[in-house]
C-alpha positions as CSV (number, residue, x, y, z in Angstrom):
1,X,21.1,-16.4,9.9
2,X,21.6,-12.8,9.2
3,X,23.1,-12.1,5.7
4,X,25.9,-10.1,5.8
5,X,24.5,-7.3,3.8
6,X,21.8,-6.8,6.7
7,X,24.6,-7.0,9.3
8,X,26.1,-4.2,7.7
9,X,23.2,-2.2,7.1
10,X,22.6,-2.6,10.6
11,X,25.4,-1.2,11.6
12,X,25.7,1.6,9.8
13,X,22.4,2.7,10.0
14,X,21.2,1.8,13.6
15,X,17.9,4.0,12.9
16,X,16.8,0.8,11.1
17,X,16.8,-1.2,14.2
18,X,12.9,-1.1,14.3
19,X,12.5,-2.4,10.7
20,X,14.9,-4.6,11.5
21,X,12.8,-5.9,14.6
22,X,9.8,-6.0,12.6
23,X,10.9,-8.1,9.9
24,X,12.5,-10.8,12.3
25,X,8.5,-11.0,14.1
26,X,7.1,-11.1,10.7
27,X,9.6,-13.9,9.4
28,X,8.9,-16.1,13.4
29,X,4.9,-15.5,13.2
30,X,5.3,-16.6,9.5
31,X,2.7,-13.4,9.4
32,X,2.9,-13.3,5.4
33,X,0.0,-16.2,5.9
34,X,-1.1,-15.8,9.2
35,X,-2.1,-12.5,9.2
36,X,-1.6,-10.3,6.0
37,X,-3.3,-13.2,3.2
38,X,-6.5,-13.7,5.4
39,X,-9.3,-12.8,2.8
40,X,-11.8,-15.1,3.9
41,X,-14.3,-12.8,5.3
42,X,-14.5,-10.3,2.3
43,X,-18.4,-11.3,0.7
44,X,-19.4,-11.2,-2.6
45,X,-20.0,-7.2,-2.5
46,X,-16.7,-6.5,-1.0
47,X,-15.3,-2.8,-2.7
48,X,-11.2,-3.6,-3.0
49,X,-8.7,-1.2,-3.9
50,X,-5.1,-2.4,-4.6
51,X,-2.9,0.9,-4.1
52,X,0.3,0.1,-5.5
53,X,-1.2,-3.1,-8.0
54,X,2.6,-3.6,-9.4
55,X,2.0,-7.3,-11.6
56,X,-1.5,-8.1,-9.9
57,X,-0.6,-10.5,-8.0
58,X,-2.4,-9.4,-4.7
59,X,-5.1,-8.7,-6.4
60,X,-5.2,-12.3,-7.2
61,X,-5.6,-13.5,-3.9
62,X,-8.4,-11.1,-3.4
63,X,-10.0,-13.1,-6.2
64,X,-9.1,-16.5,-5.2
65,X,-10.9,-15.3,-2.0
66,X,-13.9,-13.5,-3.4
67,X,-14.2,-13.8,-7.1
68,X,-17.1,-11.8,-7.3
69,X,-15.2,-8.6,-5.4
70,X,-15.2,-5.3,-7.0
71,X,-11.4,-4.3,-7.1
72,X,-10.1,-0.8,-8.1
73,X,-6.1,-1.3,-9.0
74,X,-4.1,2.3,-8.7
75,X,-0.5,1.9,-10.5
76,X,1.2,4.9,-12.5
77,X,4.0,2.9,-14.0
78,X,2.8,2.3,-17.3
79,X,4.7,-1.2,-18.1
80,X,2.9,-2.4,-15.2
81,X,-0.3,-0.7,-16.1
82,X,0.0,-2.6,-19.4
83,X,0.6,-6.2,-18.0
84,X,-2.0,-5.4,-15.6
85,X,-4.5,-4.5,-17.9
86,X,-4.1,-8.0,-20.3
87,X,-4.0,-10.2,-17.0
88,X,-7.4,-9.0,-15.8
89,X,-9.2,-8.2,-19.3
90,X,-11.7,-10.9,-18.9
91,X,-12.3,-10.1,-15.0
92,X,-15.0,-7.0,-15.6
93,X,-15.1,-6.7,-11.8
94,X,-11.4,-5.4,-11.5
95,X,-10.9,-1.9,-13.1
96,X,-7.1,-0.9,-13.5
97,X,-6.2,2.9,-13.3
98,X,-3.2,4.4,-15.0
99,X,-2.5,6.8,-12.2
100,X,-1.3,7.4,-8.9
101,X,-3.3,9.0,-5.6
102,X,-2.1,11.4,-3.5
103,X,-2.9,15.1,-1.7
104,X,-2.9,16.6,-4.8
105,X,-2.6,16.6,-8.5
106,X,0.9,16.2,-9.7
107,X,3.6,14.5,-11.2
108,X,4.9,11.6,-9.7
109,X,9.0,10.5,-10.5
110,X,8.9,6.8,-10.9
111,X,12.3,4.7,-11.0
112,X,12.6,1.8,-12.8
113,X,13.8,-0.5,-10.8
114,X,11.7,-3.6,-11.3
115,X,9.2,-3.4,-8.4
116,X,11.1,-0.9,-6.5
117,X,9.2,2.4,-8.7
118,X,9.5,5.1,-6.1
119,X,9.3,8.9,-5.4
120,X,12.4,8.4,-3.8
121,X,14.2,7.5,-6.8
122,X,16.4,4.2,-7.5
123,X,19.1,3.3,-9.6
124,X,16.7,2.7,-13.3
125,X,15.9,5.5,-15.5
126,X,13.7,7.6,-14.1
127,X,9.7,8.6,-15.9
128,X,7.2,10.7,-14.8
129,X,3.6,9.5,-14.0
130,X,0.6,11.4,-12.8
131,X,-1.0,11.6,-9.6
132,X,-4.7,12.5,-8.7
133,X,-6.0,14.4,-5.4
134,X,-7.5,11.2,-3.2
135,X,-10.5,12.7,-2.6
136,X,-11.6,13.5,-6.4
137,X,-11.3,10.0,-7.2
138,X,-13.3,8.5,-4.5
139,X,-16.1,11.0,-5.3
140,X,-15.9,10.3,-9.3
141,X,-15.6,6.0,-8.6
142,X,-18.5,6.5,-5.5
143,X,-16.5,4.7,-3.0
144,X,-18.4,5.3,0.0
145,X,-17.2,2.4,1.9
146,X,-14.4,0.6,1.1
147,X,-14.4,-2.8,2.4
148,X,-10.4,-3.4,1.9
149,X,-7.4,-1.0,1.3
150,X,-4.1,-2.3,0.4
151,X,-1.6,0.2,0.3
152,X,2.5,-0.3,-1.0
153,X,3.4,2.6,-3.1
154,X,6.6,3.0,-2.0
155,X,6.9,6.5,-0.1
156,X,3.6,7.2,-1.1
157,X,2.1,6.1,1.8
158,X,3.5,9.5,3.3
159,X,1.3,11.7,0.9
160,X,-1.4,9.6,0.8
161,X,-2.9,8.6,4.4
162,X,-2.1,12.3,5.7
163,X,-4.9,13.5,2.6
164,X,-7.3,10.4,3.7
165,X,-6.8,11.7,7.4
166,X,-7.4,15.5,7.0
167,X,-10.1,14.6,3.9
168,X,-12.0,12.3,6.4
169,X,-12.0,9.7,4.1
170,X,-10.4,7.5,6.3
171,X,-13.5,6.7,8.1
172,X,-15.0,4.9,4.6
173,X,-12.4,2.4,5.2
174,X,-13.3,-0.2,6.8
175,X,-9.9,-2.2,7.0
176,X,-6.5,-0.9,5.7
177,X,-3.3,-2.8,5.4
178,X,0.1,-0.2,4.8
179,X,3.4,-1.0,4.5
180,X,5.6,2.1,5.4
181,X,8.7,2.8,3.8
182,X,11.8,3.5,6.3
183,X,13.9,5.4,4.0
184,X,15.4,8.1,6.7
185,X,15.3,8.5,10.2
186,X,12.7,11.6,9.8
187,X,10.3,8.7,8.6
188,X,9.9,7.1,11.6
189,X,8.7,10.2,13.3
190,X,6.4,10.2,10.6
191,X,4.9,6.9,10.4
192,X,4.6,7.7,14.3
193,X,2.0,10.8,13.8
194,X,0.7,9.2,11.0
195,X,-0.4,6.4,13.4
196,X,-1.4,8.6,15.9
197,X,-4.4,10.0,13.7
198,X,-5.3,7.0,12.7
199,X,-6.2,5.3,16.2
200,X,-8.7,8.2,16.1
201,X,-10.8,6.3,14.0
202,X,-9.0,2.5,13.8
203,X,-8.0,0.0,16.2
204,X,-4.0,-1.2,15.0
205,X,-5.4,-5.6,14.3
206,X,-1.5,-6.0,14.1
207,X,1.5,-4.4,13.3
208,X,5.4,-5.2,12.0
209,X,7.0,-1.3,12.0
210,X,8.5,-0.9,8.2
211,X,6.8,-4.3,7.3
212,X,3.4,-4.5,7.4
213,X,0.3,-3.3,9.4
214,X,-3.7,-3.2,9.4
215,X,-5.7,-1.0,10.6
216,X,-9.8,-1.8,11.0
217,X,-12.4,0.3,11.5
218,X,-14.2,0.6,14.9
């Protein structure tokens, strides 16, 4: 049944139809294990990075499927960097950076909404966190090939996978799973061209608009 507040929403903002489309696929294909958890193939030199690493707990899966998988986690809020940097002291194969990555260098405006810390703001106290260009961090960590990309930042995704597109970095990864962010109508526009560039390169395994998608590398 659809709650009320979603009814609503709907109504007043019938540019989220396609969100709202997506997430009533996701829920019927029950695609949060069907199709977004399915780790099995990653082998025991599988590169990881965790855009968006929050409290860690996709990361976890990644080890529960691949202990041995060498995991780069990018998150600029620095509570979470804390927590994040206790929970996987004893796992030397995870590395946890205190920054966010983007087009360029910057500052990034976090809310403080719980996990909700976004460029677009929220109703917590907002902080400021630092962003690196893309392309200067995969040359200083040597990430040639990435084996998995998991990206939620947020908005983020906006900044980031137009700089992996005209970088050509995009073609190092070898599967990439985004969730875009429908905050405005403009974004969906957006998300469109976004997609666009990337079938240059990736074949779309499966996609809920607004929800979740992967991308794989021909």
């Amino acid at each position: 049944m659809v709650s009320l507040k979603r009814w609503l929403d709907q109504r007043r903002n019938p540019w989220k139809a396609e969100h709202y489309a997506g997430l009533k696929a996701w829920r019927a294909d029950n695609a949060q294990n069907t199709r977004l958890q399915t780790y099995d193939g990653l082998g025991p030199e599988a590169l990881v990075l965790d855009v968006g690493g929050f409290e860690g707990r996709w990361a976890d899966l990644i080890l529960a499927a691949q202990p041995k998988a060498r995991i780069h986690v990018f998150e600029p809020h620095p509570r979470f960097v804390s927590a994040l940097r206790t929970k996987f002291a004893a796992r030397p194969n995870v590395s946890v950076h205190d920054f966010a990555i983007g087009a360029t260098a910057g500052a990034l405006t976090l809310s403080d909404d719980g996990d909700a810390s976004s460029a677009f703001g929220g109703k917590g106290g907002a902080l400021q966190a630092p962003i690196r260009p893309v392309g200067e961090v995969f040359s200083e960590l040597g990430l040639d090939r990435v084996d998995l990309m998991k990206v939620n930042i947020e908005g983020g995704e906006y900044d980031l996978l137009p700089a992996l597109l005209d970088s050509g970095l995009i073609a190092r990864i070898a599967r990439l799973q985004v969730q875009f962010h429908l905050f405005e109508p403009a974004l969906i526009d957006t998300r469109a061209a976004i997609c666009a560039r990337l079938a240059e390169t990736h074949d779309c395994a499966w996609s809920y608009p607004f929800i979740w998608e992967e991308w794989r590398l021909r």
